[in-house]
N, C-alpha and C positions, 0 to 999 in steps of 0.2 A: 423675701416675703412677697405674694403677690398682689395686687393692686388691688384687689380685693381684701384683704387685711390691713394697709395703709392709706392713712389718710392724706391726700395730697396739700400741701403745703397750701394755707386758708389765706387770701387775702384782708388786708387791714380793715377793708371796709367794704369786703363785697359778698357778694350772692358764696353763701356754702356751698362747697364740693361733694362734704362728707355725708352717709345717709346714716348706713347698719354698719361703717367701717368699724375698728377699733381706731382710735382717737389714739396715735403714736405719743411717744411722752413728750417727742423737744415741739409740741404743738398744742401741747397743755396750756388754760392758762383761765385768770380768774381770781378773786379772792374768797372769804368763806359769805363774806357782806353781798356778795351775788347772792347766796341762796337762801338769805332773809329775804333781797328785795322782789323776786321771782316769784318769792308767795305770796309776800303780805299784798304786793302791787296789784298781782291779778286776781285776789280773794276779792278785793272790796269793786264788787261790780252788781249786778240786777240780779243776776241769780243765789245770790245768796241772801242778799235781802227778800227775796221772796223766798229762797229754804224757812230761812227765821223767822217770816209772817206765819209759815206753817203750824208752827208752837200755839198761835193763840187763833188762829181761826181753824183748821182744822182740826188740831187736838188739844183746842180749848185751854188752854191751860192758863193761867192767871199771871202775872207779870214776874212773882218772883220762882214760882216756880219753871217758868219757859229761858227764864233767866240760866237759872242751875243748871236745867237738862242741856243749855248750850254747850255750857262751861263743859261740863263732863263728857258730854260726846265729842266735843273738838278738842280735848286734853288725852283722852284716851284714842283718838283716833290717828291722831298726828303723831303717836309713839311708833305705830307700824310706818306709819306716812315716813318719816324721819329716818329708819332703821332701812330701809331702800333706798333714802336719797344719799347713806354711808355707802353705797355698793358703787354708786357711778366712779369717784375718782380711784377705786380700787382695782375695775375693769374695764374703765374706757369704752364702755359699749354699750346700747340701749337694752333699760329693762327687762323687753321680753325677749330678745337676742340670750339672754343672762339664763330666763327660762327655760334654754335648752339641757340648760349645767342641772337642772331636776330632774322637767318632764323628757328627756329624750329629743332628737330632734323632728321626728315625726309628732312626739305626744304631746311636745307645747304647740301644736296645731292647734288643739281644742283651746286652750286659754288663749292665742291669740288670737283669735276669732270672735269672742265672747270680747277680748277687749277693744278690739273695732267695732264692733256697737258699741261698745257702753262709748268708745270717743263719740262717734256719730249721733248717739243718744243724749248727749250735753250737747254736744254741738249745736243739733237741733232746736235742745232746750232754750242755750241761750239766745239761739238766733231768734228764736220768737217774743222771748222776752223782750231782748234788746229792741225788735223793731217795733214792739208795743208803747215800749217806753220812748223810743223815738215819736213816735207817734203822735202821743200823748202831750208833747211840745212840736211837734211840728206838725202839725195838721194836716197839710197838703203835701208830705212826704206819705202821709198812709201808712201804714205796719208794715206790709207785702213793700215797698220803698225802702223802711227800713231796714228788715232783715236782707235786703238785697246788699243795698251799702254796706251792712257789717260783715255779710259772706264775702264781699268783693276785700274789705280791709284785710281779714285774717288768711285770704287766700294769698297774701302779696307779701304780710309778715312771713307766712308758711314758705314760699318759696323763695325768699331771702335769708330765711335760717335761724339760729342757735341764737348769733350775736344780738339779732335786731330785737327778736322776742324779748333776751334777757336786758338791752338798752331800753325797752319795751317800760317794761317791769319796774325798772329803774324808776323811769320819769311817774308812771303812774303811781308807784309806791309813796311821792312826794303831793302831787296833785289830786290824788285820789283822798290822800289821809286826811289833807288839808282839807275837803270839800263834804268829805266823812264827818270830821264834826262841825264844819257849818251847818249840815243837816240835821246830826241832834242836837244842836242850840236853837236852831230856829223851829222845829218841830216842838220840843219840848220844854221851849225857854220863851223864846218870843210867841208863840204861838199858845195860847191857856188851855189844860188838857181837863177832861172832863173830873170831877173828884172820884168818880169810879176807876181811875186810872189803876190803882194799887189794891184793889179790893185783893181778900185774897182767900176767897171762895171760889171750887170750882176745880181745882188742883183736885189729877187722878192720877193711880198706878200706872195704868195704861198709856196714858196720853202721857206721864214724866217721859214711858221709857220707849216713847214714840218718836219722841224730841230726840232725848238721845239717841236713837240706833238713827237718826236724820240726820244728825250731826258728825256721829263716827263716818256712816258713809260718805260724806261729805271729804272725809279725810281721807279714807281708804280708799275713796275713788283714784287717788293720784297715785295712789302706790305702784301701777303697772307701768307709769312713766318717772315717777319724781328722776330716777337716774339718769333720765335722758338729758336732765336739767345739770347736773351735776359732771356727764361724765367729759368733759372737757378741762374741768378742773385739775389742777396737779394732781398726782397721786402722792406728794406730802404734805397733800390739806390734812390728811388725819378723819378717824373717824369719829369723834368727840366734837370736833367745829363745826364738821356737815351736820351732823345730828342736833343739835342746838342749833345751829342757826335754821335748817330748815324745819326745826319743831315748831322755834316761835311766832316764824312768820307767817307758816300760812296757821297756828293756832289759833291768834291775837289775829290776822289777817281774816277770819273767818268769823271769830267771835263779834267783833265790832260791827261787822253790817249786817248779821242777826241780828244783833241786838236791836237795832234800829228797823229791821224788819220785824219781828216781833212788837217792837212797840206800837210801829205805826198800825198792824193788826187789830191792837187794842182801842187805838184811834180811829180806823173805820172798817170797824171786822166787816159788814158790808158790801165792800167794792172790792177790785180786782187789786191782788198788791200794787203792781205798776200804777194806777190810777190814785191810789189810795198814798205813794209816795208823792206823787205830782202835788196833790190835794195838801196834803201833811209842808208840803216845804213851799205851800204857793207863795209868790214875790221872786224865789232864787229856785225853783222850782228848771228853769231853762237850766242854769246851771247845774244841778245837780244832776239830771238827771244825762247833761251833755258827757259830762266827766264820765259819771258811770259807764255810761255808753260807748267809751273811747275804750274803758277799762274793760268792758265784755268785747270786745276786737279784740284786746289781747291775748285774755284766757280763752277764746274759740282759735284764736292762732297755737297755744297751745297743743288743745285737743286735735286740730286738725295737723299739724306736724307729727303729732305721735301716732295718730291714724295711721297717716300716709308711710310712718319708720315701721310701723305695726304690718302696714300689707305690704309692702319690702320683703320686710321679713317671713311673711307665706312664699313669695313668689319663690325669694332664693332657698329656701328650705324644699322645695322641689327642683329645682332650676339652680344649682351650686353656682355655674358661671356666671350668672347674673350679676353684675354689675351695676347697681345704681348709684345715680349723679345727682348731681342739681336739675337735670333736665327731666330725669324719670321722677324727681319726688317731686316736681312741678305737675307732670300730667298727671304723676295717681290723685293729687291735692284737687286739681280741678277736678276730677272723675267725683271723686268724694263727694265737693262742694256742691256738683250739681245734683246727687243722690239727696244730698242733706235738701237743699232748695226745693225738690220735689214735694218732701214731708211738711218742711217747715210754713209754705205756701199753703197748706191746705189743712193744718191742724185747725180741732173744731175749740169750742169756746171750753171745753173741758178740759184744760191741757193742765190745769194745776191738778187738778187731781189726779191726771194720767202719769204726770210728773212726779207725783210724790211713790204711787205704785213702783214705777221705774226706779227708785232710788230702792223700794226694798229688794224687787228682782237684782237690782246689782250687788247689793251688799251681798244677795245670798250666793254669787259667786263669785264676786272677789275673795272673800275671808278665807274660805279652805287654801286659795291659791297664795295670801298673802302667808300662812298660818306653814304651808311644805317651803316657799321661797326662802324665808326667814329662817326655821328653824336649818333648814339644807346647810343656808350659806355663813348663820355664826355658831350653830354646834355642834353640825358635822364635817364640811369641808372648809372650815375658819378662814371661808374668803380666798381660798385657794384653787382656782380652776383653769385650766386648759382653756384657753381662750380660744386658740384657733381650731379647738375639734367643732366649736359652737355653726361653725361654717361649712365643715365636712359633710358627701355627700351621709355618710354611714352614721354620723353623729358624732366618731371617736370613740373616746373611753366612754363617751355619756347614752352610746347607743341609739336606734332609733324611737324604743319605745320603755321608760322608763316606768316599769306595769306600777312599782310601790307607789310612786308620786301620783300617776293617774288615778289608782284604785283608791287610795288615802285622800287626792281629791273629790273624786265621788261619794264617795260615802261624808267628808264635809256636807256638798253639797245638800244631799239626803237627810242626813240629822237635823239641817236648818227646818226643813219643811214644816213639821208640827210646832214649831217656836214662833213664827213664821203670820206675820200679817201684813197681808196685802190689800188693804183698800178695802172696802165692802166684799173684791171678788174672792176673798179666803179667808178663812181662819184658821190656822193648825191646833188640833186639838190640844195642845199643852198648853200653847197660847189663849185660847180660851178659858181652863181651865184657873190660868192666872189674871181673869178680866181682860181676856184680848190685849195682852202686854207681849211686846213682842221682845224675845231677847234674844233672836236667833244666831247675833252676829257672836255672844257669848260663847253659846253653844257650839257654832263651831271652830272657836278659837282652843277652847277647852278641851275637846275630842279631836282635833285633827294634830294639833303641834304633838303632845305626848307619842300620838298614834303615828305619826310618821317617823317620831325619833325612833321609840322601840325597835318600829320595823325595819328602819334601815341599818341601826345598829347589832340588831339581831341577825341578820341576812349577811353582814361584814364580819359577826363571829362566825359564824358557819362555813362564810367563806375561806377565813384563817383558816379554821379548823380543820378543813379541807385539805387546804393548802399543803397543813403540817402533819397531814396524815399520807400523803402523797410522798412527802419529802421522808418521813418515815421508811416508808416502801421503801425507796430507792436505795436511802442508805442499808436495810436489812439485804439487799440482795447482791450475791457474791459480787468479786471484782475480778476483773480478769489478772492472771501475774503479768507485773511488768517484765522486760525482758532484761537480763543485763546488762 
């Protein structure tokens, strides 16, 4: 096999080799407890506490209900989250590498593309958060200070690799949790909340399934990478351990610092979340928001490692010989970094709102892509693929251009539109129809899973069918005599 298919033997404690390789098996390694601490660790950081301030200052919603819509969109979203992160120990190779066994190797172009912004697009996210809330204790660091240090931190996880990320993950999953309920004690406990805290006037249709579809995407966002997490793990982890353990982490990992953004929401819907957690936890107020801040490096190390596995993976999808190392996913990482630096430096004071837009645009094109991935790889091909045609210039058996997968994406993508609300600047007429309640990510879970099974299923009798009518032929026409 060539060097490009294997992974060169990984030091105990050093800089990664491997990029887009397949992860050979005697180099396997991990328990299933990695892929609880991987989520839970880098959920609880800034940006999710401000998703969950979302619930009650933007769509309003009253405490027990902002509550529920969490519950359910991080329960229902981490079921697809979890069902990809069973694919990594199964094929040792990232995500969207895996998207070639769909879309063709040419036609997972379009989804990987789309999924380098949506990295770039958190990435961004958190960088500004984080260096707000740097800020916000450290004065004379400035924000533009801030998000520089946390670009500069995730860039050095990023090109140190796999290992450090998920040691990463580890320590925060302990430190983080720890400092997670010092801040709802002190928020809520030491600190007296107003008696309108619990009121519970004020709960709408729209705004529940606002929360929710903020929530699912919240989950489904990782679905283009969660494998990337996993696929170095044994391939006798089983797909029942990966799947629970990465459901509950990053669930429960997501759900708990909503919660605590949403509250502090209700405590000063007013201010900016960042300022308004400062304010919420003042006395240990340095502390919490240090912690977090360590914990947003790591999940932007994330995002920015799978970027950089993400555009790898365009280069060699035109460029077969391509060869990437530790040295090339170093440069695309800083390339990226300073793209992101560009944006992040100069976001205007809108950025929550621009921010929550951004979560519907992604949701409406992940789901179609998570909705053909899923159903492809457990009820049509049961997990079973060619690994090394994923690299071939031609695609292999998977071809260059997979039209069912692409065209059954597209029209996903199309269906969400009238479901579909974006911020002031849309409303799709259905979605209106039901009070501006958005359930686009429903919709197209609904219509695309059935619609690509049918079709592929359909296309595979015909092609039998084909087959056995051909083999008919042959057998109906004479034989020549053998000779004695």
């Amino acid at each position: 096999m060539s060097e490009q298919l294997t992974g060169r033997q990984e030091p105990a404690a050093g800089i990664e080799s491997a990029t887009i390789q397949p992860i050979p098996l005697d180099q396997r390694h991990g328990t299933n407890r990695d892929m609880f601490t991987i989520w839970f660790g880098t959920n609880i950081m800034i940006l999710s506490i401000v998703t969950g301030a979302l619930a009650t200052t933007v769509f309003g919603q009253p405490a027990w209900s902002a509550a529920l819509a969490i519950v359910i969109g991080n329960l229902l979203g981490a079921v697809f989250m979890a069902l990809h992160s069973a694919q990594g120990p199964r094929l040792g190779v990232p995500q969207m590498v895996q998207t070639k066994g769909q879309f063709g190797s040419w036609g997972s172009v379009l989804i990987v593309l789309i999924v380098v912004c949506m990295y770039l697009g958190f990435f961004i996210s958190i960088l500004v958060f984080g260096g707000a809330s740097l800020a916000s204790v450290i004065p004379h660091l400035g924000q533009r200070g801030g998000i520089v240090l946390i670009a500069v931190a995730s860039l050095a996880a990023t090109i140190w690799g796999y290992a450090v990320i998920h040691a990463y993950a580890r320590i925060m999953t302990y430190v983080s949790g720890a400092v997670l309920l010092l801040a709802f004690v002190w928020a809520f406990v030491v600190h007296p909340i107003p008696a309108t805290f619990f009121h519970t006037s004020g709960a709408s249709l729209a705004g529940f399934m606002s929360v929710v579809s903020a929530s699912a995407v919240w989950q489904l966002a990782y679905a283009p990478y969660v494998s990337d997490y996993s696929r170095y793990m044994p391939a006798r982890t089983g797909a029942k351990p990966a799947f629970w353990m990465s459901y509950w982490g990053s669930s429960l990992g997501s759900i708990l610092p909503m919660f605590l953004g949403a509250g502090i929401g209700l405590l000063l819907p007013d201010l900016d979340p960042v300022v308004a957690l400062t304010q919420a936890t003042a006395g240990i107020s340095v502390l919490v928001v240090a912690v977090f801040s360590i914990g947003v490096a790591a999940t932007n190390a994330m995002n920015l490692y799978c970027g950089t596995l993400c555009t790898i993976t365009i280069v060699q999808t035109f460029a077969p010989r391509f060869t990437a190392r530790s040295r090339e996913r170093a440069w695309i990482a800083t390339g990226l970094v300073v793209v992101a630096l560009g944006v992040a430096l100069t976001a205007g004071d809108d950025f929550v709102a621009t921010y929550n837009n951004f979560l519907t645009l992604l949701l409406g094109s992940l789901v179609p892509w998570t909705a053909v991935n899923l159903v492809d790889f457990y009820l049509v091909r049961h997990g079973d693929y060619a690994v090394e045609d994923f690299f071939r210039r031609d695609g292999g058996r998977y071809g260059l251009v997979n039209w069912p997968a692409v065209i059954c994406y597209l029209i996903g993508v199309a269906v969400q539109l009238p479901f579909m609300v974006i911020g002031t600047a849309y409303t799709g007429p259905i979605a209106g129809l039901l009070g501006n309640t958005d359930i686009s990510f429903i919709a197209g879970l609904l219509i695309v899973s059935p619609l690509y099974y049918v079709t592929v299923t359909a296309l595979a009798r015909r092609k039998a069918g084909a087959g056995e009518a051909v083999a008919s032929v042959a057998d109906a026409q004479p034989q020549p005599e053998r000779s004695a």
